[in-house]
N, C-alpha and C positions, 0 to 999 in steps of 0.2 A: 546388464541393463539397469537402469535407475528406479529406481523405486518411487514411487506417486508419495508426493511430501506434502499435497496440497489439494485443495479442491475448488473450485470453481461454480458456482447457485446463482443461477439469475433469479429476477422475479419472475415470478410464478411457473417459475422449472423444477424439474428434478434435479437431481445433482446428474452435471455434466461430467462424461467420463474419458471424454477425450476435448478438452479445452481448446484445443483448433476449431472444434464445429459453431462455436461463438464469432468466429472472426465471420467477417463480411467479405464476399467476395469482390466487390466492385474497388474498393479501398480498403486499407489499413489503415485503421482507427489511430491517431495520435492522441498520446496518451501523457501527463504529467500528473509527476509522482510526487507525493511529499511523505517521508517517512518520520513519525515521530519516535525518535532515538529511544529514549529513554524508555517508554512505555511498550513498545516492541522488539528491542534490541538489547534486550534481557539474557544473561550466562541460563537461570533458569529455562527459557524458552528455546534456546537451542535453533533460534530463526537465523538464517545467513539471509546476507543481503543478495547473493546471486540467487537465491531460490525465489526471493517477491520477483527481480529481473526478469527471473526465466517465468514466472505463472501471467504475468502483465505482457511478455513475450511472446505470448499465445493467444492475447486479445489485441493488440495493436503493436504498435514502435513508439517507445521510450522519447517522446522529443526533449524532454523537461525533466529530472530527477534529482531531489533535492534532501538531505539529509538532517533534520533539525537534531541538535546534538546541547546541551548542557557542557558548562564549563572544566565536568569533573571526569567528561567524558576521557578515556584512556586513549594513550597515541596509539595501540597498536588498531582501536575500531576506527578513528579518523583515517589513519591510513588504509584499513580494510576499504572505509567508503571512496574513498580517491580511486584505487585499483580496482573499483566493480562500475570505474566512469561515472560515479554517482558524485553532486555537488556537499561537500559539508558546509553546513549554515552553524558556528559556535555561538550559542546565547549565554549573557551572565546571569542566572535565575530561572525562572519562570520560562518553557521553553511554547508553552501554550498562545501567545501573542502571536509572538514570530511564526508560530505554522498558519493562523489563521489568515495572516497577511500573506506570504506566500500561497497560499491559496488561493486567496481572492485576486491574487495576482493571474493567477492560470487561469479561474473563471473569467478573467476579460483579457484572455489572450486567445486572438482568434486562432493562432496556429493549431490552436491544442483542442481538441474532440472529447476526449475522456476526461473527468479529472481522479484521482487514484489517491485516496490516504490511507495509510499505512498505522492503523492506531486501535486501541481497543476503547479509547475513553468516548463516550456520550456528549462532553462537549464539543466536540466538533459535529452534531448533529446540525445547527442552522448554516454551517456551511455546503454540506450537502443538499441539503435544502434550497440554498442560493443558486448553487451550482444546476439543479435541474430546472431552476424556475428560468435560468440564462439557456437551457437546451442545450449543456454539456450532461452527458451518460457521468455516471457515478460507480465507483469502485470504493468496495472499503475492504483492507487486507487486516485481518486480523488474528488473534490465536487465544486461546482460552486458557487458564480462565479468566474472569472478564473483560469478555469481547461483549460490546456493549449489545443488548435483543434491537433495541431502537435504534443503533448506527446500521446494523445487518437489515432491519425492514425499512429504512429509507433508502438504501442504495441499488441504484440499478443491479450491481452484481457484487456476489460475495466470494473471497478469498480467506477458506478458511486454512491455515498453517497450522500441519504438523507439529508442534515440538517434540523432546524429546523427551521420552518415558521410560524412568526409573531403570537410564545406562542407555538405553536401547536409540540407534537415532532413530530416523523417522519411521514411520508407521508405512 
């Protein structure tokens, strides 16, 4: 059996222990994703991209999943994101713009319900904020340490990732 690598905190819940009981029964929530590479897709952090898959898995269906990656990014993770059906987006610099646009792309895409970023940094806080003020639900997946306090109490639900601790994988 697998091991719990991840947790699952709405607002003003306790921490949820079986992440299915979030889903709604009437519909599955359509969900787009934007991971920012750099800042969560860290050797340190020990985060795979199937494990956000699988926790986002359990609150809706993946319509949208996009991979914001830097130019110095290694083929073997471009290729990791290709093989988990995830879009890679390569930027030359600064990979901060390009997520925020991608984003804003989802919050006015009616197909999409949720929208899901994958990041621990504070600037992407007035996206969130965008995002609820359009009546899409908000997800922010992150992992510590700094996972931003003020990205975690803007977002509809929290994803907080395991990494791995000193050899051990996840918790």
């Amino acid at each position: 059996m697998k091991e719990r690598f991840f947790r699952i905190i709405g607002r003003g819940e306790k921490e949820v222990k079986e992440a299915g009981a979030l889903e709604r029964p009437q519909k599955k929530r359509s969900i787009g994703l934007i991971i920012d590479g750099p800042n969560i897709l860290r050797k340190e952090f020990g985060i795979k991209l199937e494990d956000i898959v699988e926790a986002l898995g359990r609150i809706g269906k993946l319509r949208v999943a996009k991979v914001v990656l830097n130019q110095y990014a290694p083929q073997g993770l471009i290729e990791a994101v290709v093989n988990q059906g995830l879009e890679p987006i390569i930027v030359a610099g600064d990979t901060d713009v390009r997520i925020a646009i991608e984003a804003m792309e989802l919050i006015y895409n009616s197909d999409v319900d949720v929208i899901a970023l994958a990041t621990r940094d504070a600037d992407f806080l007035p996206i969130i904020n965008e995002a609820k003020r359009r009546g899409k639900e908000t997800i922010v997946v992150g992992v510590e340490p700094g996972f931003s306090v003020a990205l975690q109490n803007a977002a509809d639900y929290v994803i907080k990732m395991e990494g791995k601790d000193e050899g051990r994988e996840f918790k």
